[in-house]
C-alpha positions in Angstrom: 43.2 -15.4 -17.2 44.0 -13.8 -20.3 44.0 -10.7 -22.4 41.6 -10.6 -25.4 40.5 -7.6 -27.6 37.0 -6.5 -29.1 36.3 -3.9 -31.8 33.7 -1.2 -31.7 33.0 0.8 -34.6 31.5 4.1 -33.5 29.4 6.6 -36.3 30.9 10.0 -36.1 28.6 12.8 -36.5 30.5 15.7 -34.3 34.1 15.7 -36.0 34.9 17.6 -32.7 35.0 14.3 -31.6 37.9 13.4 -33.2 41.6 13.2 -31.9 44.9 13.2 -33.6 45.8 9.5 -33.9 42.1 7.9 -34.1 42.0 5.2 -36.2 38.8 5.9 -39.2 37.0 4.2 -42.1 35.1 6.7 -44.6 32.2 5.0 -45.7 30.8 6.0 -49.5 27.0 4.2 -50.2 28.2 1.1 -47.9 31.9 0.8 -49.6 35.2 1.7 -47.3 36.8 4.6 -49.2 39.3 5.2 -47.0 41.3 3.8 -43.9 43.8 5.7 -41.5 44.9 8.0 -38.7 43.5 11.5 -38.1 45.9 14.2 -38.7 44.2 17.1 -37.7 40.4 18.0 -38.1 38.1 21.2 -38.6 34.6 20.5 -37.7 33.7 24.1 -38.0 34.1 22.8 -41.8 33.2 19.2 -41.8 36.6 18.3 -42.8 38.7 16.1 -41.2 42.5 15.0 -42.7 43.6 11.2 -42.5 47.2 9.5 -43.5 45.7 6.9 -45.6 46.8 3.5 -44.6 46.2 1.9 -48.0 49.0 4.4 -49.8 50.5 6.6 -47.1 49.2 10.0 -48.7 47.2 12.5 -47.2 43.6 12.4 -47.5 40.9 15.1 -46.8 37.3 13.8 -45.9 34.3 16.1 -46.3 31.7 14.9 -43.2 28.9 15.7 -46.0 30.2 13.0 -48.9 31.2 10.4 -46.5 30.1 8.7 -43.2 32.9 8.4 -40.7 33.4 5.7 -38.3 35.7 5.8 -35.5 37.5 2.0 -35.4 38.5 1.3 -31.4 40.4 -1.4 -30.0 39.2 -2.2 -26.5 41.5 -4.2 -24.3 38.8 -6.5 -21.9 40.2 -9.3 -19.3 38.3 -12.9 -19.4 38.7 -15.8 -16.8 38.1 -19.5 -18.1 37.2 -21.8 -15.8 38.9 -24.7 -16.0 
């Protein structure tokens, strides 16, 4: 038996949603912008804030310019036969 992983990559289109710590893409006419961890969000706004993984800075994400995606990891177990 072993441990293998599969991604999912979820559209976004309640920033409520959202925790601290989710790993995003922002998505601009088919062309990752950015990549990073949520910080903190405010869908009342369609904002939500992201440490960009590419440089480290702070980035703020307007749900109206881009198209957020939500980028999961998902642990699944899988037996071989032999």
């Amino acid at each position: 038996m072993s441990l293998l992983t599969s991604t999912e990559i979820i559209r976004i289109r309640d920033l409520g949603t959202l925790n601290r710590g989710d790993e995003v893409e922002a998505h601009l006419r088919n062309a990752v912008h950015y990549r990073g961890r949520v910080e903190d969000t405010a869908p009342g706004i369609g904002v939500v804030w992201i440490r960009d993984d590419a440089d480290g800075r702070r980035a703020i994400l307007h749900a109206e310019e881009y198209a957020i995606w939500l980028i999961r990891t998902v642990p699944f177990e899988s037996s071989m036969a032999a």
